[in-house]
C-alpha positions in Angstrom: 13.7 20.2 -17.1 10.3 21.8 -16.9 7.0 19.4 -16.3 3.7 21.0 -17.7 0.7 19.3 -15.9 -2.6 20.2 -18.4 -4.8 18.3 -16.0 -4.2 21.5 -13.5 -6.0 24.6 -15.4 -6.9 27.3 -13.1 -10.4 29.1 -13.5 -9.0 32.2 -15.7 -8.2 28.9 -18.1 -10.8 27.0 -17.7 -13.5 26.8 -21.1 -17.1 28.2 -20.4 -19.7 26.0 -19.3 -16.6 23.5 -17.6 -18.1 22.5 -14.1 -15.1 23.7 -11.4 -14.9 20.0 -10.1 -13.1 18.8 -13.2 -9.9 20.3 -11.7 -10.5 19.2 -8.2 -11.1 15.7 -9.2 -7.9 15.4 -11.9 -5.6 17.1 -8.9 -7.1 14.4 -6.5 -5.9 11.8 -8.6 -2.7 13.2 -9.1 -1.9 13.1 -5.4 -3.6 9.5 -5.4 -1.3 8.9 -8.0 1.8 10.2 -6.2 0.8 8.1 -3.2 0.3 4.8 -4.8 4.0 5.4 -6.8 5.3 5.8 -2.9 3.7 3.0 -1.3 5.0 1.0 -4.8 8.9 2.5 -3.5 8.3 1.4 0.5 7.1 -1.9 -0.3 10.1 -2.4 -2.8 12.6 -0.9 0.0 10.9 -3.7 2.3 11.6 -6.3 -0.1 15.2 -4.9 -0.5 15.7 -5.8 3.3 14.1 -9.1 3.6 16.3 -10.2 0.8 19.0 -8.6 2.7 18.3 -10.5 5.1 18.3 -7.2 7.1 15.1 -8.2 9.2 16.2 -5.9 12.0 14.3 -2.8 9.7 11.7 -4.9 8.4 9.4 -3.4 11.0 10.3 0.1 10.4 9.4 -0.6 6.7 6.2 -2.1 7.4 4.9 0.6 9.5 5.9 3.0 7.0 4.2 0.7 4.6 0.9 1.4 7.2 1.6 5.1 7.4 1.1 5.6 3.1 -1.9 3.1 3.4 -3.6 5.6 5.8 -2.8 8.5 3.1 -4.3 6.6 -0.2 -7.4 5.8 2.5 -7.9 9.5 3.6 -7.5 10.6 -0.6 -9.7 8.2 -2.0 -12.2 9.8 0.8 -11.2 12.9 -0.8 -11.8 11.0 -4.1 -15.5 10.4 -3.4 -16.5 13.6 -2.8 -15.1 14.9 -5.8 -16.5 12.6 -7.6 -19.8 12.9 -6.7 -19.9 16.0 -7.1 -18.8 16.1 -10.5 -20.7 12.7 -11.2 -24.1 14.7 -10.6 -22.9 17.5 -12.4 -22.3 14.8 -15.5 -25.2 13.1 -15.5 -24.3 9.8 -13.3 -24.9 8.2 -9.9 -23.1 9.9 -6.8 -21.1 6.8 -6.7 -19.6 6.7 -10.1 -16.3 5.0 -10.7 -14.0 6.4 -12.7 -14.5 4.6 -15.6 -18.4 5.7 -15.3 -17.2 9.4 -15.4 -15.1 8.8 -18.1 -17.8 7.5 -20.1 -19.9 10.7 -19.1 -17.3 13.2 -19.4 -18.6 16.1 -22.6 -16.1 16.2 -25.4 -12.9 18.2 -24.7 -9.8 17.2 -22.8 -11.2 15.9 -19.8 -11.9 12.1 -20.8 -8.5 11.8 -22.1 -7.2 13.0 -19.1 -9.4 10.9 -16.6 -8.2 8.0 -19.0 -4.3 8.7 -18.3 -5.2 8.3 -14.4 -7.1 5.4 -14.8 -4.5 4.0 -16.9 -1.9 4.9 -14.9 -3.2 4.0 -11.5 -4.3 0.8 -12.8 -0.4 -0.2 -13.8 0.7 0.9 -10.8 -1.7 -1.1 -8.4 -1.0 -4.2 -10.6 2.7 -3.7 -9.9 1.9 -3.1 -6.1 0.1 -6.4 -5.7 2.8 -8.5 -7.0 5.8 -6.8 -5.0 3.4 -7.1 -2.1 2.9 -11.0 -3.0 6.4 -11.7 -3.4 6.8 -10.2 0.3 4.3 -11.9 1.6 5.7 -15.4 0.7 9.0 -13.7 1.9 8.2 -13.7 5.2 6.2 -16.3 5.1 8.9 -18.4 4.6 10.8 -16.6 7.6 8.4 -17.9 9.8 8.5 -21.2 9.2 11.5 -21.3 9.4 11.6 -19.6 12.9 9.0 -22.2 13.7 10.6 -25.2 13.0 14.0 -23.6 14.7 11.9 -23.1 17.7 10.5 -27.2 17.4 13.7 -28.4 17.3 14.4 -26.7 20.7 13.7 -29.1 23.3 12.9 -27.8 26.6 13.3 -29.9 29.9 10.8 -29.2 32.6 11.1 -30.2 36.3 9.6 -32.7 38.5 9.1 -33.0 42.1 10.4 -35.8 44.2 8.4 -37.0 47.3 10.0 -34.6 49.2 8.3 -31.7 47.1 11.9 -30.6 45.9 12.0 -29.9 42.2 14.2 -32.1 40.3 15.8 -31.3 36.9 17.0 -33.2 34.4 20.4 -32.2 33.5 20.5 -30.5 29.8 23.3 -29.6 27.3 23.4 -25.8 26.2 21.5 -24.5 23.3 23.3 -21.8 20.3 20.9 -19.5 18.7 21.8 -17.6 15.9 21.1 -14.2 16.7 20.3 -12.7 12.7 17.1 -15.6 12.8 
């Protein structure tokens, strides 16, 4: 199956008068688009271990979690600067959103297009925020109940006796599950 991409029109394509940054901007938000679908599959891997109960990985998870974060950081960078330089171009502040320059954007293609990113990226960072909620109340539950694990642990310290010799208290053995 073949995938055609309009938003990507070289310059032999593009229409006269079309300002170069157009492309630059839509292929930015393809990539942001791209990154924000993988950081939606990583944060659904991490809930799939901490359901598991597979916490051993969790931290693996989370740092590739980080890693993606960094990415989407460095291309909305990227994203300013295409956008304003296209936002001057168009008619609006340097620091247009991208609903701004979808409300400048001349007639043609280009508005439709911006809209389909918008769109898109907007579902996708609603469905990030509540897989990222829903792991967040996942291990916060974890911890409490590592915390109240570790309260019910009583630990016996020593004493001295006149002499200066410690003295401990005699105490029974402790389990641990290992998997907490």
């Amino acid at each position: 199956m073949t995938r055609t991409v309009t938003a990507f029109l070289p310059d032999s394509t593009r229409q006269k008068g079309e300002p170069v940054g157009v492309n630059e901007l839509s292929a930015v938000l393809w990539r942001e688009r791209e990154l924000l679908e993988l950081l939606l599959f990583k944060l659904e891997e991490e809930q799939l271990l901490l359901t598991a109960g597979k916490s051993r990985w969790v931290g693996h998870a989370s740092r590739e979690v980080e890693q993606v974060m960094n990415r989407l950081r460095d291309a909305a960078l990227g994203r300013s600067v295409e956008v304003a330089d296209l936002a001057t171009e168009w008619g609006c502040a340097e620091d247009a959103s991208l609903r701004e320059i979808i409300g400048a954007a001349p007639a043609g293609p280009w508005q439709d297009i911006f809209t389909a990113h918008l769109t898109a990226m907007t579902e996708l960072t609603g469905q990030i925020r509540e897989v990222r909620d829903v792991n967040e109340q996942f291990l916060r539950t974890a911890v409490r109940g590592v915390q109240e694990t570790l309260a019910g642990v009583e630990t016996v310290s020593g004493t001295y006796d006149a002499s200066g010799s410690a003295h401990h208290a005699e105490s029974s053995s402790l389990l641990f599950d290992e998997k907490l």
